[in-house]
VOPAGU-2260 file (C-alpha; in pm, 1 decimal, decimal comma):
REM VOPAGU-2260
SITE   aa  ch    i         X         Y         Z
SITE  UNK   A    0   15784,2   16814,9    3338,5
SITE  UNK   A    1   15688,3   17104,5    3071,0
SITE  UNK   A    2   15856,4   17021,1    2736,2
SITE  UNK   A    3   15874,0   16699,3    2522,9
SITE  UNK   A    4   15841,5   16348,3    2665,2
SITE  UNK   A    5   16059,5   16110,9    2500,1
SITE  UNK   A    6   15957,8   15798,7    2487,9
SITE  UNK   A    7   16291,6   15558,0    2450,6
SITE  UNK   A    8   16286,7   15251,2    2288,6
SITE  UNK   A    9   16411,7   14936,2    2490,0
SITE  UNK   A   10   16685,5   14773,5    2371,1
SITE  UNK   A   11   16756,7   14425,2    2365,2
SITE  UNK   A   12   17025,6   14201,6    2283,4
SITE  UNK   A   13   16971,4   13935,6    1988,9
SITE  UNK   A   14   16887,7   13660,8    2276,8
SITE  UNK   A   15   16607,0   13896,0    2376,7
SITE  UNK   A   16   16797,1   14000,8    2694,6
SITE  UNK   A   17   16786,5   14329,7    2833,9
SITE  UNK   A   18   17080,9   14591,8    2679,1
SITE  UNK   A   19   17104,3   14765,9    3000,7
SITE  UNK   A   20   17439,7   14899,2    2893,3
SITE  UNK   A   21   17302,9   15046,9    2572,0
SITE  UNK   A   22   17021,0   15173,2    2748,9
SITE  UNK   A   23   17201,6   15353,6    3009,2
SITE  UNK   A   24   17411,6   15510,5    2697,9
SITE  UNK   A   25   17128,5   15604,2    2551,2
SITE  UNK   A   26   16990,2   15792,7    2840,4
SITE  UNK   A   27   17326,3   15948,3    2896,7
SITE  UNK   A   28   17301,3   16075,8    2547,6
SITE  UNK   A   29   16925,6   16236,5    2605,4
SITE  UNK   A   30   17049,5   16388,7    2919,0
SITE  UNK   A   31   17251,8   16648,9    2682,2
SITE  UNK   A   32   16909,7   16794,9    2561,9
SITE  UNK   A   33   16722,4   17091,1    2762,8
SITE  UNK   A   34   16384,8   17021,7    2875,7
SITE  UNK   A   35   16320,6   16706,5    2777,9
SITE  UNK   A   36   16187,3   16420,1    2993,5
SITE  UNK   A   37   16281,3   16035,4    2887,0
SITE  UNK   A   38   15944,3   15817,5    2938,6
SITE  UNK   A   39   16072,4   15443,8    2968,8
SITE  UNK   A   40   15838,2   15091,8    3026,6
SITE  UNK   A   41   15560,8   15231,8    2842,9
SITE  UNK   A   42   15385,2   15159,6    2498,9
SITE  UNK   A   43   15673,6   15256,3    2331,7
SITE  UNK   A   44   15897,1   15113,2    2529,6
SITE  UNK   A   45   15773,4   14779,6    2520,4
SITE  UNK   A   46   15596,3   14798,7    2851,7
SITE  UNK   A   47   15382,9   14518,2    2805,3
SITE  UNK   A   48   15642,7   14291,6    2693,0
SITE  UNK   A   49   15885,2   14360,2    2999,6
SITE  UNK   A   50   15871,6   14144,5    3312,9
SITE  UNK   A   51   15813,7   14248,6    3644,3
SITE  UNK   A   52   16189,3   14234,3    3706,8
SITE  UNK   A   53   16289,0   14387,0    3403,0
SITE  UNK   A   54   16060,9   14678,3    3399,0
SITE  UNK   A   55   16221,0   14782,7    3766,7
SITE  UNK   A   56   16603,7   14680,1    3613,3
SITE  UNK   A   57   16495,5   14953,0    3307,5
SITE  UNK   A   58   16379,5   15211,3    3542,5
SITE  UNK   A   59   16664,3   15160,7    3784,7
SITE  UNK   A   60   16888,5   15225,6    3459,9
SITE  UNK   A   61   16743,1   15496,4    3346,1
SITE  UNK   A   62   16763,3   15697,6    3669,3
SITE  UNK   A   63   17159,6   15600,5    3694,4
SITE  UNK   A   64   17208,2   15733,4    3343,7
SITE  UNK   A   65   16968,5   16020,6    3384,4
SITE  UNK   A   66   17192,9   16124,6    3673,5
SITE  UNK   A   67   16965,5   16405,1    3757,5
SITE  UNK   A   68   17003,3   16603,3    3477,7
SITE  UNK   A   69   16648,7   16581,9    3351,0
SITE  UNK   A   70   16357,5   16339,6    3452,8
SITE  UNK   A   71   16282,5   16004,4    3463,5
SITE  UNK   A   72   15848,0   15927,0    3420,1
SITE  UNK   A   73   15782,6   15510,2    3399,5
SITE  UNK   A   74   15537,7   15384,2    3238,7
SITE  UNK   A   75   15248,5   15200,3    3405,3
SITE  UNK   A   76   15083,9   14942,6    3200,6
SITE  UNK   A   77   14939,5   14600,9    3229,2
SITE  UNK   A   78   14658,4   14428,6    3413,6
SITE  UNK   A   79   14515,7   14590,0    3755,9
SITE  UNK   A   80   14784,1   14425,3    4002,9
SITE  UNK   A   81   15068,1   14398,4    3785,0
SITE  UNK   A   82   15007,9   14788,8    3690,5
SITE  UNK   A   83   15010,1   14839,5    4088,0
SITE  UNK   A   84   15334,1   14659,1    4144,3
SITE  UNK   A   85   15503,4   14813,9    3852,6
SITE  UNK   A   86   15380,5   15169,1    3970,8
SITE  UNK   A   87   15552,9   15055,2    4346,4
SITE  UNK   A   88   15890,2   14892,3    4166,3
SITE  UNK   A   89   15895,7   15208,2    3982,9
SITE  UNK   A   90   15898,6   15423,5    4288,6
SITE  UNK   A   91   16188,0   15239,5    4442,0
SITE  UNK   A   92   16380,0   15233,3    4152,5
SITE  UNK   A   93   16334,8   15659,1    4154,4
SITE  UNK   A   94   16133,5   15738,7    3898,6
SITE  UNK   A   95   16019,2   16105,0    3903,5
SITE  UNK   A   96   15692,0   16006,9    3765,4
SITE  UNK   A   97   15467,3   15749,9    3636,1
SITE  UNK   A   98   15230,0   15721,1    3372,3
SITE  UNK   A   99   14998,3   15542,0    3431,5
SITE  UNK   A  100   14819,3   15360,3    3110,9
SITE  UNK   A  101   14445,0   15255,2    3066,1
SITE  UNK   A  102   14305,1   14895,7    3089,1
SITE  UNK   A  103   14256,3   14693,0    2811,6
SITE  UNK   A  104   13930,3   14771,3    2603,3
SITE  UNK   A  105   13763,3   15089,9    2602,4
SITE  UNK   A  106   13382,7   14975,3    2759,3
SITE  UNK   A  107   13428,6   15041,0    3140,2
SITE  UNK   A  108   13192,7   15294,4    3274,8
SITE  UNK   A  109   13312,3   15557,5    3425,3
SITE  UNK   A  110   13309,6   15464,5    3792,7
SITE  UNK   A  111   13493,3   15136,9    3743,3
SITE  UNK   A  112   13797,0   15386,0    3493,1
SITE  UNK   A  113   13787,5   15601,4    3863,7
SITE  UNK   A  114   13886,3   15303,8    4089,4
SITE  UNK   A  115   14090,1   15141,8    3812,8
SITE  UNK   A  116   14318,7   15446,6    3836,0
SITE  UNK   A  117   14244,5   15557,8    4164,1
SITE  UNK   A  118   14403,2   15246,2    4337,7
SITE  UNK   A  119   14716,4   15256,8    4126,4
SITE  UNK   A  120   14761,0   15641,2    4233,1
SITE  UNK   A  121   14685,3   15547,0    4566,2
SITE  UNK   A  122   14948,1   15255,8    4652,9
SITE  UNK   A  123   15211,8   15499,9    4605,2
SITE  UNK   A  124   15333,7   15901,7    4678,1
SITE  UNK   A  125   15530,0   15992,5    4353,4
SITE  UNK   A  126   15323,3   16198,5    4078,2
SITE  UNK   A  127   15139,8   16062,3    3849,9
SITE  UNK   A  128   15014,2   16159,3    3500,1
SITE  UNK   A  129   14697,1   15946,8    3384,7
SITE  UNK   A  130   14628,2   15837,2    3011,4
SITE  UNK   A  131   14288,9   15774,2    2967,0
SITE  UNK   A  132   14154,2   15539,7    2671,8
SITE  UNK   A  133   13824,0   15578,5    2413,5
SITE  UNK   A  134   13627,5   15908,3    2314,1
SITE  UNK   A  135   13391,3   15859,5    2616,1
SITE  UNK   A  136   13219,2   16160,1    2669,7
SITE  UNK   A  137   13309,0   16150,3    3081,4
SITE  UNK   A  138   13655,5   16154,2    3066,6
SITE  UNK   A  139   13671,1   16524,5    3181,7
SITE  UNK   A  140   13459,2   16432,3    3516,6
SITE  UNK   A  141   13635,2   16135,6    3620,1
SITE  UNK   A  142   14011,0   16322,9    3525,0
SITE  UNK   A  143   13861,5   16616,4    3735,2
SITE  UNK   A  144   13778,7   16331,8    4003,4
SITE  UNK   A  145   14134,1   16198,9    3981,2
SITE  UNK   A  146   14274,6   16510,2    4033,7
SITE  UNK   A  147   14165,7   16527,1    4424,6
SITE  UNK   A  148   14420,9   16285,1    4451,2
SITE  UNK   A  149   14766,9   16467,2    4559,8
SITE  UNK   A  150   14981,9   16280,7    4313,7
SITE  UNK   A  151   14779,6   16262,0    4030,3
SITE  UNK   A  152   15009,3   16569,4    3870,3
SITE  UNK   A  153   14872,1   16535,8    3488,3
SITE  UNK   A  154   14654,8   16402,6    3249,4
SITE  UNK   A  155   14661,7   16313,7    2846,5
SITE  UNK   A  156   14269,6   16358,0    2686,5
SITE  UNK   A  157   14158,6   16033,4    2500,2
SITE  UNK   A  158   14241,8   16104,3    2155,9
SITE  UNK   A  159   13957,0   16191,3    1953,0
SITE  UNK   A  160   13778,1   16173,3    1619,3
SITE  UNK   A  161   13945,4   16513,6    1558,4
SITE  UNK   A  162   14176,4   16755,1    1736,9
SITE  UNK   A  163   13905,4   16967,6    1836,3
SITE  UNK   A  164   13782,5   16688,0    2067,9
SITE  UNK   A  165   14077,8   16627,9    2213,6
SITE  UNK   A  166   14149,8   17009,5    2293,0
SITE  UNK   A  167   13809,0   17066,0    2423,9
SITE  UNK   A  168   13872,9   16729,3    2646,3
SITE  UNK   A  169   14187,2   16902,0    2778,9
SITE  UNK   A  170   13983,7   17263,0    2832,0
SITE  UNK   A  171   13744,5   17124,1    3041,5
SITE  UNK   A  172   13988,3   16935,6    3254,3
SITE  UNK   A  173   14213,9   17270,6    3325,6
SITE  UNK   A  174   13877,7   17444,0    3392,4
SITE  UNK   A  175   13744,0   17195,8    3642,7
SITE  UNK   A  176   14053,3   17152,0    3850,2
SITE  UNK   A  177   14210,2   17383,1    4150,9
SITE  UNK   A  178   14573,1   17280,8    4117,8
SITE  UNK   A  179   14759,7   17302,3    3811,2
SITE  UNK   A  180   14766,1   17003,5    3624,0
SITE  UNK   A  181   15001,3   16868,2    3294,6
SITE  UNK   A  182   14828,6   16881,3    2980,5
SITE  UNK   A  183   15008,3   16665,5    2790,4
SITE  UNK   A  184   14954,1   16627,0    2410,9
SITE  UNK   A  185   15031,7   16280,8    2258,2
SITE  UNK   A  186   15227,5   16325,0    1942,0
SITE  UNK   A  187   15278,2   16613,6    1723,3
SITE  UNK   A  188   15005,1   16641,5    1559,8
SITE  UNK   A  189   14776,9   16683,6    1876,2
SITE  UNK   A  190   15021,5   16917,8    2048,4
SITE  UNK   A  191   15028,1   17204,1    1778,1
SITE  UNK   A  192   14637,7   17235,9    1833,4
SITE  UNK   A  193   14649,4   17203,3    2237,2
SITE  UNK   A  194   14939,4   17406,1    2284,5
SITE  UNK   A  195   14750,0   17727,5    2229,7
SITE  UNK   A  196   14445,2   17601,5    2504,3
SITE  UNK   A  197   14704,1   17486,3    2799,9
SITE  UNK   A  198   14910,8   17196,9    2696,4
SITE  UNK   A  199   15279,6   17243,0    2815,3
SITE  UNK   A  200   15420,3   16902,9    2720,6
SITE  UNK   A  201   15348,7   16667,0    2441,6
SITE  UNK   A  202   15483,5   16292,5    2416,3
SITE  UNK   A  203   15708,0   16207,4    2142,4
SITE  UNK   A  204   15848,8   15862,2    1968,6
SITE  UNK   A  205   16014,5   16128,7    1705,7
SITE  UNK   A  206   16238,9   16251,2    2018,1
SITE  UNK   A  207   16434,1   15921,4    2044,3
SITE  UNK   A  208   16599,6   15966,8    1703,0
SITE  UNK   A  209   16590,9   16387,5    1659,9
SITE  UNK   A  210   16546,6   16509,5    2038,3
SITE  UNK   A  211   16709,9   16865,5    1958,5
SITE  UNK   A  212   16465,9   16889,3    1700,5
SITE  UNK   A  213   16172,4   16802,4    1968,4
SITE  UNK   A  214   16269,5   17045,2    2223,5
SITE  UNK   A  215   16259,0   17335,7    1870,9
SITE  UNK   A  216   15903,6   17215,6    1809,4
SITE  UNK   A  217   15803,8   17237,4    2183,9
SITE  UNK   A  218   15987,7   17593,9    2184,8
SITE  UNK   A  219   15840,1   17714,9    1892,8
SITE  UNK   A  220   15457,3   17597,0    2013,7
């Protein structure tokens, strides 16, 4: 999973009904580019918009049109037992990875963050790469926590007040752990200051419309 993350855009037709054709051709189109991953059902990707249903049909389509030519991550993202099921629907549809998005609000304590994520990771096998939310000050502990869990492949620090914080969040992490771990920068911005400290993929809306130009910037960081 080293390289940029695209993350597609769903498309829809004007009745608001999946475009499962034009997302499949979409993802065939992607699947042309080296070393890029396609990230689909997440923030961008109108994860919290999609049903249940649709969020599985969107995976399912993206692995077909993938066809094994580069990976498929799904996003994760909604309340606690919708996020569970969509982590599980996910899996069957054959997603090579989830990530798996934060709760709503950023006041949880730390422990309550742990099991949040923790049972998600836990009700299935595939890898999963967490995105933690707020400048909370434990985020490195309970990642570090997370990471005893076999699937729980990767990480993205909080963002920050500045990039230093969210470099130094990503430091500690890589430090902490046994197993190698995905750092993965979110945006551009973020990954030209974390590529030097560890980070070997960065997420990407930018990748959607210019994806050769993506994989450059990832090359050249």
């Amino acid at each position: 999973l080293d390289g940029p993350h695209n993350y597609l855009p769903t498309p829809f037709h004007a009745n608001y009904d999946l475009d499962v054709e034009g997302l499949r051709q979409n993802v065939v189109y992607h699947a042309e580019t080296d070393r890029l991953t396609v990230v689909v059902g997440g923030g961008y990707g109108e994860g919290w918009k999609l049903s249940l249903e649709e969020h599985e049909e969107v995976v399912a389509t993206t692995v077909s049109g993938a066809q094994k030519r580069m990976p498929v991550m799904a996003g994760v993202i909604g309340g606690y037992k919708i996020s569970i099921q969509m982590a599980m629907n996910a899996e069957k549809a054959g997603a090579d990875a989830l990530v798996v998005f934060p709760p709503r609000g950023d006041h949880w304590t730390a422990q309550a963050y742990y099991e949040y994520y923790k049972d998600i990771l836990e009700s299935v096998s595939v890898g999963a790469v967490v995105l933690p939310s707020g400048q909370h000050d434990f985020w490195p502990e309970v990642l570090a926590q997370l990471a005893e869990l076999p699937n729980m492949i990767g990480f993205f620090p909080a963002l920050g007040p500045d990039d230093e914080y969210y470099s130094n969040v990503g430091k500690r992490v890589l430090q902490a752990v046994s197993k190698p771990l995905l750092f993965v920068a979110e945006n551009e911005p973020a990954a030209a200051d974390c590529f030097p400290f560890g980070s070997r993929a960065y997420s990407t809306a930018a990748a959607a419309l210019i994806p050769q130009a993506s994989q450059r910037f990832w090359e050249y960081g």
